[in-house]
PASEBA-1860 file (N, C-alpha, C; in nm, 3 decimals):
! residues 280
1> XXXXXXXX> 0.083/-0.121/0.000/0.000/0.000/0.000/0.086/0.125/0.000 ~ 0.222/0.121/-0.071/0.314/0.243/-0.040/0.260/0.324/-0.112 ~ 0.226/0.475/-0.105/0.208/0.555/-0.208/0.085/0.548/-0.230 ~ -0.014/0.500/-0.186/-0.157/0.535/-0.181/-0.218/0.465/-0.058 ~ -0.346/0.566/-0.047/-0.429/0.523/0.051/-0.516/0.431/0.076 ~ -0.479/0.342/0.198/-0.500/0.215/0.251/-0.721/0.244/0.226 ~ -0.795/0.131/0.241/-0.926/0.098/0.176/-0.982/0.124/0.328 ~ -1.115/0.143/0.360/-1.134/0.135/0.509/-1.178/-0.018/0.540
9> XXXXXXXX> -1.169/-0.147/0.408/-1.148/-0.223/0.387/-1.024/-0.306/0.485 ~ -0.922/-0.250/0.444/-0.781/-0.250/0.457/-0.755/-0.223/0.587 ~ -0.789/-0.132/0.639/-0.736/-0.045/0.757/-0.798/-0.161/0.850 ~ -0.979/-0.148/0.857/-1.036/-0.273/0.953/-0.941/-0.379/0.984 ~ -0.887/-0.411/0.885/-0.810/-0.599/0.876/-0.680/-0.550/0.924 ~ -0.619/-0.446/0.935/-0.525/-0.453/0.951/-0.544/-0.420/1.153 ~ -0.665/-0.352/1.184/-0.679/-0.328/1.328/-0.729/-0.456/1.414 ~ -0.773/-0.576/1.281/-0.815/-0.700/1.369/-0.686/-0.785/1.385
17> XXXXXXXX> -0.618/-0.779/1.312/-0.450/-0.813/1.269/-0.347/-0.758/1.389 ~ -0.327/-0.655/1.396/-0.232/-0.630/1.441/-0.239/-0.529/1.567 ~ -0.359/-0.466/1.577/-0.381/-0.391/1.711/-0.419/-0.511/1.830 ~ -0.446/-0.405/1.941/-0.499/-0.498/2.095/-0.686/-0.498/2.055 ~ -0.728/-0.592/2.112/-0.862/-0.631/2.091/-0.924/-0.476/2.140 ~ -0.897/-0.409/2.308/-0.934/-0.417/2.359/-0.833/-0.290/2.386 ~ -0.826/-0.114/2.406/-0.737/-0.029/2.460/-0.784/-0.001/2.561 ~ -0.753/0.105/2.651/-0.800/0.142/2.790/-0.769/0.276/2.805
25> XXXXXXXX> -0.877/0.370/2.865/-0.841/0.514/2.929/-0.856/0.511/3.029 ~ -0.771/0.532/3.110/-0.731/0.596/3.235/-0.815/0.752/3.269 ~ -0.865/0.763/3.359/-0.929/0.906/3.394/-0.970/0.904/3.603 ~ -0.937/1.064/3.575/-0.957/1.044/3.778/-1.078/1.126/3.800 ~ -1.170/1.034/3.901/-1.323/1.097/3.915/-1.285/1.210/4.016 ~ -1.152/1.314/4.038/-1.214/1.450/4.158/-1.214/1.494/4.013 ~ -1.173/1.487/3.912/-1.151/1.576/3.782/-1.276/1.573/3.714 ~ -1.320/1.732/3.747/-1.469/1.709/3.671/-1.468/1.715/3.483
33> XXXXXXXX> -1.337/1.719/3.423/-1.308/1.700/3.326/-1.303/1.591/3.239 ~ -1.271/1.502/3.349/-1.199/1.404/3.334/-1.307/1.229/3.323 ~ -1.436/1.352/3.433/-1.574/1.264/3.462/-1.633/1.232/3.298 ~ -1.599/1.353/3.218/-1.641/1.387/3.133/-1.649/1.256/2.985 ~ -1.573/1.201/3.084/-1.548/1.077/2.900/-1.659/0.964/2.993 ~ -1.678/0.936/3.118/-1.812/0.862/3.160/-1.936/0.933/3.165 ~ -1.932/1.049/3.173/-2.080/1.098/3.230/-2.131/1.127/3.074 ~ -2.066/1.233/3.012/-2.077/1.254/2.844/-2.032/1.179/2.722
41> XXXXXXXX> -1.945/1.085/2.760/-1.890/0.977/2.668/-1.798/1.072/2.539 ~ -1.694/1.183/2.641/-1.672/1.284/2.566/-1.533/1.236/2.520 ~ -1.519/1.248/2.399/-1.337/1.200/2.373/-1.230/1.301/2.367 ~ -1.132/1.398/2.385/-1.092/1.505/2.365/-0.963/1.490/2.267 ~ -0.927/1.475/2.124/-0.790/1.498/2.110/-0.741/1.616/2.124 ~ -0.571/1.585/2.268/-0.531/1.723/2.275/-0.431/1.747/2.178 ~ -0.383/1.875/2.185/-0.281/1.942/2.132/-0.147/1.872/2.175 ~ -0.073/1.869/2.059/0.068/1.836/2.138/0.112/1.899/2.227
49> XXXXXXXX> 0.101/2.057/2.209/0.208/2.116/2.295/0.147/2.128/2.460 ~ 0.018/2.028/2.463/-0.077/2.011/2.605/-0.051/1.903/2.663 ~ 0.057/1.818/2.635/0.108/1.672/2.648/0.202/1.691/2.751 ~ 0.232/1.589/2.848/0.383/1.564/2.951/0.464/1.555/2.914 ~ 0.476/1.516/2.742/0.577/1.444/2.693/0.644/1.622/2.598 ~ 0.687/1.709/2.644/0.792/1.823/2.572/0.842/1.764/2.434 ~ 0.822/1.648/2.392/0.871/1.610/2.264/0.759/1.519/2.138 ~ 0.664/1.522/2.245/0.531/1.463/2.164/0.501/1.525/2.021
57> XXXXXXXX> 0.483/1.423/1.920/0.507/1.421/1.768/0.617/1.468/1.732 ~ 0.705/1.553/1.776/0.780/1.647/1.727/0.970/1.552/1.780 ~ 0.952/1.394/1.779/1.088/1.367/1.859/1.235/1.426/1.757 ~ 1.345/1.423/1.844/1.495/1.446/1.830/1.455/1.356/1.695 ~ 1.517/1.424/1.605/1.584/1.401/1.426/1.764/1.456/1.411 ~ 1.742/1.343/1.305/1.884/1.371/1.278/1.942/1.396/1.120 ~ 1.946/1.528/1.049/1.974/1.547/0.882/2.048/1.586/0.867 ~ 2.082/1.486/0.751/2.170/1.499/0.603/2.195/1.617/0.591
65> XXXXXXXX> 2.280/1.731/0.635/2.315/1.842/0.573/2.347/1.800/0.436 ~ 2.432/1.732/0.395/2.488/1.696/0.309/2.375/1.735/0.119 ~ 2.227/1.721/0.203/2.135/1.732/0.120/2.124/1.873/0.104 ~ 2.170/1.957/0.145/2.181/2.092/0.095/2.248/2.151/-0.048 ~ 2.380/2.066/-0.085/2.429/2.060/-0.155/2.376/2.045/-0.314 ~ 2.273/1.952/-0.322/2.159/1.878/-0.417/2.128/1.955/-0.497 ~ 2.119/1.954/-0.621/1.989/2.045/-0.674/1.863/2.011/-0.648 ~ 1.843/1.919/-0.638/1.673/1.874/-0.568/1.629/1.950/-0.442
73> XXXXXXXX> 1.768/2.039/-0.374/1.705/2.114/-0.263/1.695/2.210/-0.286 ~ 1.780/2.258/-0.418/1.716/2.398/-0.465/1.611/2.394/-0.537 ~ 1.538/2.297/-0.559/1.396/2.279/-0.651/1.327/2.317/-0.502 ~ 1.311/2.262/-0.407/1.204/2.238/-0.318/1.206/2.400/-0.263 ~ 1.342/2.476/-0.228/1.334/2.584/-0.178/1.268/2.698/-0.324 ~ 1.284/2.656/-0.437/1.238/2.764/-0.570/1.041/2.688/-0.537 ~ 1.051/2.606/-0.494/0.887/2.591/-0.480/0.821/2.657/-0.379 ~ 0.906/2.668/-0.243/0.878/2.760/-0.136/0.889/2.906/-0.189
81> XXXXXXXX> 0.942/2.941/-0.263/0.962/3.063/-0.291/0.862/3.174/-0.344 ~ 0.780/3.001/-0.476/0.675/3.059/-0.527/0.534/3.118/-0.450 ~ 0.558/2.993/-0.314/0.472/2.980/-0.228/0.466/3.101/-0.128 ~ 0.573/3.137/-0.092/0.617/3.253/0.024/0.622/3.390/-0.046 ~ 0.643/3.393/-0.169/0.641/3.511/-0.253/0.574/3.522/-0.349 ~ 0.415/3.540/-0.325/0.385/3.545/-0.465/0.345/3.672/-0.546 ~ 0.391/3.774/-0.471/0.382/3.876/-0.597/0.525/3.914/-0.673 ~ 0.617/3.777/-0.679/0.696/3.788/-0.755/0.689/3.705/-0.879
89> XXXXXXXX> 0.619/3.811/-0.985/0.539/3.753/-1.122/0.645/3.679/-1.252 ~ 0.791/3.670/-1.228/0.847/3.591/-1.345/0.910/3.509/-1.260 ~ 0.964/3.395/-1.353/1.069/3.289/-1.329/1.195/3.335/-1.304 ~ 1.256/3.449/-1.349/1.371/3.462/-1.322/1.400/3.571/-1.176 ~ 1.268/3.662/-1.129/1.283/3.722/-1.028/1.281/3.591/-0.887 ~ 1.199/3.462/-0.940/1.172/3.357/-0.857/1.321/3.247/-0.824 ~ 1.424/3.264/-0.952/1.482/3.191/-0.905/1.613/3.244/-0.877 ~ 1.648/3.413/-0.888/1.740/3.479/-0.810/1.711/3.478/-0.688
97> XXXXXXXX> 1.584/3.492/-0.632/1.555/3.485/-0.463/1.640/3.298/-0.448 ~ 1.534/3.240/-0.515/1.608/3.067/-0.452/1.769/3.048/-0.461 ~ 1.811/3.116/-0.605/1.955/3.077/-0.621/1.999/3.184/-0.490 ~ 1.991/3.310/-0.452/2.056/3.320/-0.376/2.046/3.318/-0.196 ~ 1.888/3.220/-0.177/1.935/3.179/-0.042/2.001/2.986/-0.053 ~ 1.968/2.941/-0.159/2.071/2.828/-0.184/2.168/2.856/-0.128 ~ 2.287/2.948/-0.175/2.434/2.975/-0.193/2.441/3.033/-0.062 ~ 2.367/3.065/0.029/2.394/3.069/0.153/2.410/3.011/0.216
105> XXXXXXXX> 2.243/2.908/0.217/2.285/2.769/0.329/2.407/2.726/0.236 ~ 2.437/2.679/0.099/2.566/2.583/0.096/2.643/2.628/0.177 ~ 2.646/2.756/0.237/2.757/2.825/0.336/2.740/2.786/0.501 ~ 2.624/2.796/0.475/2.602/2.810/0.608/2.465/2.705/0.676 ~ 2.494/2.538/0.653/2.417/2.430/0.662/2.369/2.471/0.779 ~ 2.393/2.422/0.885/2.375/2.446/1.029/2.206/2.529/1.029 ~ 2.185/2.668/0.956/2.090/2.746/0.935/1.988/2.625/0.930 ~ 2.012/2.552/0.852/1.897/2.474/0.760/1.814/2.380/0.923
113> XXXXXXXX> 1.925/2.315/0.984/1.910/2.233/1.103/1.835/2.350/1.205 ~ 1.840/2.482/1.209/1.805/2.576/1.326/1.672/2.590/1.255 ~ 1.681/2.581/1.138/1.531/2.650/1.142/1.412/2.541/1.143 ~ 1.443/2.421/1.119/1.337/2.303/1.152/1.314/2.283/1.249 ~ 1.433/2.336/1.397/1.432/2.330/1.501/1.297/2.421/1.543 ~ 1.364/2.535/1.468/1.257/2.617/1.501/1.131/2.605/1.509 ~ 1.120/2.559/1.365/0.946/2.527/1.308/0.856/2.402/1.425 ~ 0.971/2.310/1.479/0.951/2.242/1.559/0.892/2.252/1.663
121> XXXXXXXX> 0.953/2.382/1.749/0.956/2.461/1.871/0.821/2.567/1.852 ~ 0.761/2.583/1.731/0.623/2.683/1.712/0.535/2.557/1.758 ~ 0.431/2.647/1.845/0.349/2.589/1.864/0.204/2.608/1.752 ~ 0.152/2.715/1.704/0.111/2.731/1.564/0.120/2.619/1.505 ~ 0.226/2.526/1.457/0.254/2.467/1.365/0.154/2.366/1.363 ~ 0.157/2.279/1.472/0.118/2.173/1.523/-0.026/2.218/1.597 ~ -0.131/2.310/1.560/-0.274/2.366/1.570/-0.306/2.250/1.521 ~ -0.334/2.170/1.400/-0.435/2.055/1.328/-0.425/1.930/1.370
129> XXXXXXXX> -0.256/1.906/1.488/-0.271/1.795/1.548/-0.348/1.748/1.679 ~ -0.424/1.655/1.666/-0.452/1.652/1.821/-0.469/1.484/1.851 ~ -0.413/1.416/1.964/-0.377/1.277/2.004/-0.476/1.234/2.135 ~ -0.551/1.159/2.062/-0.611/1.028/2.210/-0.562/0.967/2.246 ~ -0.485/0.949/2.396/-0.407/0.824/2.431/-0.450/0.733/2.490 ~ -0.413/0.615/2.453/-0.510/0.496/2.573/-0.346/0.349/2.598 ~ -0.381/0.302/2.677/-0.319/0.214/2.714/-0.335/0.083/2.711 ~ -0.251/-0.031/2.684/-0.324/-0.184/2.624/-0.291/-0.282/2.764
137> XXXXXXXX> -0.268/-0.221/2.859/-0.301/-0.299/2.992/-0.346/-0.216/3.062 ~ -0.484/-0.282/3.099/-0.616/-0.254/3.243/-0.504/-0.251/3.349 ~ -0.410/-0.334/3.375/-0.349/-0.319/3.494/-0.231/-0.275/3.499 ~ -0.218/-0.174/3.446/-0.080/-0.067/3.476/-0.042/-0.024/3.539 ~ 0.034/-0.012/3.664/0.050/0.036/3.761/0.074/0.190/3.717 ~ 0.136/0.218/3.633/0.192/0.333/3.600/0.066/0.405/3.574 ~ -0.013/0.377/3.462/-0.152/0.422/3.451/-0.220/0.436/3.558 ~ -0.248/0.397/3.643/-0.364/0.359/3.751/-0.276/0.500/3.830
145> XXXXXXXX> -0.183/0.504/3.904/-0.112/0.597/3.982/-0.145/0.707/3.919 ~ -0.066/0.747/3.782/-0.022/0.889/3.730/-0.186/0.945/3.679 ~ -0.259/0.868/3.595/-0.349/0.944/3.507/-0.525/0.872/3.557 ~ -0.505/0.816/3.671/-0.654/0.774/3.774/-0.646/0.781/3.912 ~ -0.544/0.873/3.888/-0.528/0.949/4.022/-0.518/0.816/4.177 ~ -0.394/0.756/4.147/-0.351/0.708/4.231/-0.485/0.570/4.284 ~ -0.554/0.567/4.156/-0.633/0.399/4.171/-0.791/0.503/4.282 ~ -0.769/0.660/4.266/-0.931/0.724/4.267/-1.000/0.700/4.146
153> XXXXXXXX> -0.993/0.681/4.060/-1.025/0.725/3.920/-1.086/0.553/3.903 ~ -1.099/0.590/3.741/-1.116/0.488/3.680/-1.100/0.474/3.543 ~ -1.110/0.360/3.493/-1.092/0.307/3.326/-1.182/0.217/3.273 ~ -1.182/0.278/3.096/-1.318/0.235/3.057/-1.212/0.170/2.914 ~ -1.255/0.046/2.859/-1.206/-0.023/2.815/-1.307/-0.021/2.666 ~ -1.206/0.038/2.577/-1.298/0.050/2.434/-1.263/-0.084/2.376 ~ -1.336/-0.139/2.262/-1.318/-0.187/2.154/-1.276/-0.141/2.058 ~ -1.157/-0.137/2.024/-1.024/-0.068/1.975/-1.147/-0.066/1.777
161> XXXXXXXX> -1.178/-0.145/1.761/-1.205/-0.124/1.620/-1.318/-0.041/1.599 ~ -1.413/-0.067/1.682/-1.560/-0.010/1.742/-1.495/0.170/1.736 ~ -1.418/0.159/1.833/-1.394/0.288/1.868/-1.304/0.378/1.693 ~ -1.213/0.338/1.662/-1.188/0.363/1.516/-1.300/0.399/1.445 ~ -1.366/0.292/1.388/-1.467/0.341/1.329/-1.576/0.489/1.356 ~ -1.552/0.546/1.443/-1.654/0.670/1.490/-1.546/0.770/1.532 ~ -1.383/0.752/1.571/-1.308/0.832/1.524/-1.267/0.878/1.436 ~ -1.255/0.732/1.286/-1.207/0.778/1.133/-1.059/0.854/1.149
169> XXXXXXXX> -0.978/0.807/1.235/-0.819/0.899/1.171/-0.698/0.773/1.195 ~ -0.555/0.790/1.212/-0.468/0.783/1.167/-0.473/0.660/1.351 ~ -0.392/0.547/1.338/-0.376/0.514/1.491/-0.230/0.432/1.497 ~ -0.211/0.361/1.643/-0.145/0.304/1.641/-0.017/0.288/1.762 ~ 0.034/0.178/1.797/0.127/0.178/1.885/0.260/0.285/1.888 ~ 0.286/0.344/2.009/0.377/0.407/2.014/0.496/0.352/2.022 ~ 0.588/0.402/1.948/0.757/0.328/1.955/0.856/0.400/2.038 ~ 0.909/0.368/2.110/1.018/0.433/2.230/1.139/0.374/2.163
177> XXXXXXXX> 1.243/0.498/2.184/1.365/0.502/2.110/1.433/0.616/2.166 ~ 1.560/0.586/2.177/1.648/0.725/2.191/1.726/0.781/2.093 ~ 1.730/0.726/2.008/1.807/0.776/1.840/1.737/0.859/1.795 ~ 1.813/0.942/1.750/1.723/1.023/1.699/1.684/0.986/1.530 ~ 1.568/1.045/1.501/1.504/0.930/1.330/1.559/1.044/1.223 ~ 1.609/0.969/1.147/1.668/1.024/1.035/1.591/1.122/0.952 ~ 1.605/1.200/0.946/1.498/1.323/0.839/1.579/1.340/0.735 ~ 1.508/1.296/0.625/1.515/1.407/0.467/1.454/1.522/0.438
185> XXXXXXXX> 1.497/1.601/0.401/1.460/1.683/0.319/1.396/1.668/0.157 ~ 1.433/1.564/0.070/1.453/1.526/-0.039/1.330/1.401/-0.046 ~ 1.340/1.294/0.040/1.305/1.149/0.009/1.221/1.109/0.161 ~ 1.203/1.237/0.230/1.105/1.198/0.337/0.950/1.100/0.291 ~ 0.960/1.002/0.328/0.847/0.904/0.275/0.728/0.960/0.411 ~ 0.602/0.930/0.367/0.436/0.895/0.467/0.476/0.814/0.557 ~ 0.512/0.730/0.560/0.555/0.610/0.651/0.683/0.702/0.750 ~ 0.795/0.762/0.707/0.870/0.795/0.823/0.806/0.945/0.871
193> XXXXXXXX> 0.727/0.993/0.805/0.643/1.095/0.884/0.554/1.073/0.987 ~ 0.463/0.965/0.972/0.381/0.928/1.051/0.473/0.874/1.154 ~ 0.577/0.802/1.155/0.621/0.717/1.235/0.713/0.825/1.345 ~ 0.741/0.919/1.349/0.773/1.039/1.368/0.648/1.116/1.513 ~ 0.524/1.080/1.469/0.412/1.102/1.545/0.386/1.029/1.632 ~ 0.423/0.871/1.629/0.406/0.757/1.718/0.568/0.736/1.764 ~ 0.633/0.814/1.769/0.764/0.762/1.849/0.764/0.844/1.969 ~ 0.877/0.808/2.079/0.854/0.887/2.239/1.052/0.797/2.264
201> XXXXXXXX> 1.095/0.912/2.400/1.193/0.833/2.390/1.103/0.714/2.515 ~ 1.255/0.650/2.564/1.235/0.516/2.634/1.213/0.543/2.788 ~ 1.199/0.667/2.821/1.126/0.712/2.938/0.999/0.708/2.948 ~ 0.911/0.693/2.884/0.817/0.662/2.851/0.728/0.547/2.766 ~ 0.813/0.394/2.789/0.758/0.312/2.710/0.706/0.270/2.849 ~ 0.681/0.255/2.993/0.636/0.186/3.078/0.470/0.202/3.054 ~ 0.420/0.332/2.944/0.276/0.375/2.911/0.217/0.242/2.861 ~ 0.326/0.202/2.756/0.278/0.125/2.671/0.133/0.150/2.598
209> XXXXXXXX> 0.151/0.282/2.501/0.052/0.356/2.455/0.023/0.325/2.324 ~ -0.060/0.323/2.303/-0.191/0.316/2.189/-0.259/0.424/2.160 ~ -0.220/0.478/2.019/-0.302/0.618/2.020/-0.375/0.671/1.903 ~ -0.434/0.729/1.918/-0.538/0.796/1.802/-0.478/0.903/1.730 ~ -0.475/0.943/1.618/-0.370/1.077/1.576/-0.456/1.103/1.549 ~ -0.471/1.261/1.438/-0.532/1.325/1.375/-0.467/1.436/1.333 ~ -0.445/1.513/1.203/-0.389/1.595/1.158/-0.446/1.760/1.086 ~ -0.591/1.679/1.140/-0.705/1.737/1.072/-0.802/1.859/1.128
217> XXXXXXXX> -0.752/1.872/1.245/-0.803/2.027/1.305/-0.841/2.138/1.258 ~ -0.926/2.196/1.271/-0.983/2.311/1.194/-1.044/2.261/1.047 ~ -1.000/2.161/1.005/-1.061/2.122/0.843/-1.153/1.967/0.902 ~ -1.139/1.890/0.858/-1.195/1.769/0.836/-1.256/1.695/0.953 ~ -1.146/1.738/1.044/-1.150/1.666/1.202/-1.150/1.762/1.296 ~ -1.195/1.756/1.429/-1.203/1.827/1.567/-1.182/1.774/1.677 ~ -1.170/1.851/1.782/-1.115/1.806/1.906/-1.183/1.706/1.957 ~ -1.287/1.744/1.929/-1.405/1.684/2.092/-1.491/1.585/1.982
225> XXXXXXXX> -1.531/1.433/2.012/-1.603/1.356/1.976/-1.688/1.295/2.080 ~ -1.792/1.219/2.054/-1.902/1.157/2.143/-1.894/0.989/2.072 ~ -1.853/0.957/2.174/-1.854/0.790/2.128/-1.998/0.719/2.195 ~ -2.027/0.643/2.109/-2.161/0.573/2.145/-2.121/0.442/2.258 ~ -2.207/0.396/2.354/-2.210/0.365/2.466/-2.161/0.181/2.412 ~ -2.180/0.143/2.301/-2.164/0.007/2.224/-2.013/-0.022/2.232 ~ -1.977/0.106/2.207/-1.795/0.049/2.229/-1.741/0.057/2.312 ~ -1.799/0.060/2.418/-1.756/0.033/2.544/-1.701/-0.159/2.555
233> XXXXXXXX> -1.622/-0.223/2.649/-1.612/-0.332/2.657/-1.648/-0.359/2.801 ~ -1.588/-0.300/2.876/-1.533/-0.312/3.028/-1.488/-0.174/3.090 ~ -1.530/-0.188/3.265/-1.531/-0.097/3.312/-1.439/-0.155/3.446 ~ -1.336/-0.055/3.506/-1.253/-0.086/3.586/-1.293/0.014/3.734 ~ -1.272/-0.034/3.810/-1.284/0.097/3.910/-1.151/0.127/3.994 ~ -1.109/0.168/4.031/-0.974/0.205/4.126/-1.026/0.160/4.277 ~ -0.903/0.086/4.315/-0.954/0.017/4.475/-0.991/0.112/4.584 ~ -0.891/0.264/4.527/-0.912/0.345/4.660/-1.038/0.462/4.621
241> XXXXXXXX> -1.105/0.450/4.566/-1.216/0.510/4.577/-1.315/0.520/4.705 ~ -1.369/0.612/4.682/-1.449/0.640/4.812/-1.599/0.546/4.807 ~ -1.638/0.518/4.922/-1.778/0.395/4.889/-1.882/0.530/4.806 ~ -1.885/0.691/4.838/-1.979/0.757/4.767/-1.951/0.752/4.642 ~ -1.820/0.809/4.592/-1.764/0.773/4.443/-1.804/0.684/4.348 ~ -1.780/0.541/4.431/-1.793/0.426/4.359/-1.953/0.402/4.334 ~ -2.039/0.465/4.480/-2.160/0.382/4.418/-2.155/0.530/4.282 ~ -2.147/0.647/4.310/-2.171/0.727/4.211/-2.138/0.672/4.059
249> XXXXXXXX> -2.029/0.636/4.060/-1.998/0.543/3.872/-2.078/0.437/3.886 ~ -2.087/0.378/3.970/-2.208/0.214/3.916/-2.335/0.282/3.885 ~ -2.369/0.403/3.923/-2.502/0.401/3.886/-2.492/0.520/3.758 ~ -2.408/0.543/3.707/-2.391/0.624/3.569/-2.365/0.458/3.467 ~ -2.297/0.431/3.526/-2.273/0.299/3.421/-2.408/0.169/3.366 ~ -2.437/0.158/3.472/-2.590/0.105/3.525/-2.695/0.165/3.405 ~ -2.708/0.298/3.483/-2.815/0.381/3.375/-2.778/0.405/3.266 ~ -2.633/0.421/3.195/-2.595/0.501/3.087/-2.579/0.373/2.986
257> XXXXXXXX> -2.545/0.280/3.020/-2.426/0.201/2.922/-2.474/0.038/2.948 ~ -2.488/-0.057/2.836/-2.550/-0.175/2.822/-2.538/-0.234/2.946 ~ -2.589/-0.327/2.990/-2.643/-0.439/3.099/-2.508/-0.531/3.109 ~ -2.464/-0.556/3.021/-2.402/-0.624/2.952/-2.230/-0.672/2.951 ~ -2.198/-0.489/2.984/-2.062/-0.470/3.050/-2.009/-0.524/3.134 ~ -1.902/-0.615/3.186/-1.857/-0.647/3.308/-1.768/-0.532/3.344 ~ -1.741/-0.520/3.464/-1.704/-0.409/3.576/-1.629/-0.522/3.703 ~ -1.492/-0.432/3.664/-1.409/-0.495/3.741/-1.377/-0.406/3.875
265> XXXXXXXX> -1.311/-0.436/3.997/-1.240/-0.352/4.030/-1.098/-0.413/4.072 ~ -0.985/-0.281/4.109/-0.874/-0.320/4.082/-0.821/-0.272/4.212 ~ -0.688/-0.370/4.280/-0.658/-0.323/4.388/-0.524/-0.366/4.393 ~ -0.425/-0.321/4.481/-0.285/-0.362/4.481/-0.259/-0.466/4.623 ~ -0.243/-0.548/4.586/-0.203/-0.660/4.641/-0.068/-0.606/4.773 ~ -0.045/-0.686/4.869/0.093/-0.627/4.931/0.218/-0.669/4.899 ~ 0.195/-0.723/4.832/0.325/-0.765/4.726/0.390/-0.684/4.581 ~ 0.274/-0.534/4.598/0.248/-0.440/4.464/0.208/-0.521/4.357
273> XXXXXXXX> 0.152/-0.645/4.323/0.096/-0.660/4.216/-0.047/-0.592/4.218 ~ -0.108/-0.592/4.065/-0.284/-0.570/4.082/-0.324/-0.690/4.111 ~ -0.430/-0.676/4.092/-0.585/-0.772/4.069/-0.688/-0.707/4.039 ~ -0.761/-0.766/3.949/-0.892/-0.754/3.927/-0.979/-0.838/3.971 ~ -1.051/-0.750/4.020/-1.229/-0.830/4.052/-1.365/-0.849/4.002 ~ -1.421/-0.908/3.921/-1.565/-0.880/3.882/-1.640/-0.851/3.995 ~ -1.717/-0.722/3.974/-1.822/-0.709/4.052/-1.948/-0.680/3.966 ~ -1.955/-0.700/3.863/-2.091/-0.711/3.771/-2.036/-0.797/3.657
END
């Protein structure tokens, strides 16, 4: 499928194939925000630059100066040119501007590396991205602590394909790495762009994240979605919840969301392992 777009054919088989049956969100019930994906069944993709992760979509790259040299990079900068200047009405006023910031960077590469940095470092840039994160173990310690507020909270367990289907965007496991990924200028492929969006370094693989992209903000796609109560799978509760809390989610879950659901709860053992419990 290099070079054109996968069928929604395609995509399905490839999420029964190769994704988790089954992802998980983490959320803490004092957060009346946060209530918001049980009480409203509200989904939010945020902004990168609203993430823990200071390097989310945007990880350490590493380029080819060498590609400065190219004429293929003075094509791409005479195309920016047309783009950035357009009340410059001939070809030859268009390609004295390109020929002579070419002959600079050949001077002065380094420029070329500062200013992607730059573009990197705008937050503007990255306005149309926005990321759902979920996690492919119910029993994460790391999850349950950091993002359900220390096992107050709770997690609601989608059907990873169910849930796709009524998102419609881009998904997929996150890759942890400390290298930084090679960037072209010239021969940057879809595949190492996207893959660029799903990487994190290795401080962060204990998430073991699963995520929703989208590139589509302001045009096609938006922040905020409403998922229907069907793709739900399973419902988790945090051990240290309060008895008001807890009956408070059984009876949103109860009233809101099929009969059907099992509802676990989860507690830490004194040995720090979890467990889960059915209680419906």
């Amino acid at each position: 499928m290099h070079g054109t777009l996968p069928t929604v054919d395609e995509i399905e088989e490839d999420i029964k194939q190769n994704a988790p049956s089954t992802i998980y969100k983490f959320r803490s019930w004092s957060d009346l925000y946060h209530q918001r994906l049980l009480t409203h069944r509200q989904i939010w993709f945020a902004h990168p630059f609203t993430l823990n992760d200071p390097l989310d979509v945007r990880p350490d790259i590493a380029i080819n100066l060498a590609e400065v040299q190219s004429p293929a990079f003075f094509a791409k900068l005479l195309a920016s040119v047309n783009f950035k200047h357009p009340w410059l009405n001939n070809d030859r006023d268009r390609n004295v501007v390109a020929e002579n910031h070419w002959q600079h960077l050949k001077l002065h590469p380094d420029e070329v590396l500062a200013n992607r940095r730059e573009y990197l470092a705008t937050e503007k840039n990255f306005d149309p991205y926005g990321i759902f994160s979920t996690g492919i173990n119910p029993l994460s310690q790391k999850l349950w602590r950091e993002y359900a507020d220390n096992y107050n909270g709770y997690c609601i367990g989608f059907n990873t394909l169910a849930l796709w289907r009524q998102l419609n965007c881009h998904y997929g496991p996150v890759y942890y790495s400390d290298t930084p990924l090679p960037y072209s200028f010239l021969n940057q492929t879809f595949e190492e762009n996207k893959k660029a969006l799903f990487t994190k370094k290795t401080i962060w693989q204990e998430e073991e994240e699963f995520r929703f992209l989208t590139a589509g903000i302001g045009g096609h796609s938006k922040r905020l979605h409403i998922f229907t109560a069907d793709t739900v799978w399973k419902f988790f509760l945090g051990g240290n919840l309060s008895p008001q809390n807890e009956a408070e989610i059984m009876d949103l879950i109860i009233n809101d969301y099929p009969a059907n659901i099992p509802i676990f709860k989860v507690s830490v053992l004194p040995s720090g392992v979890l467990q889960q419990q059915q209680i419906r």
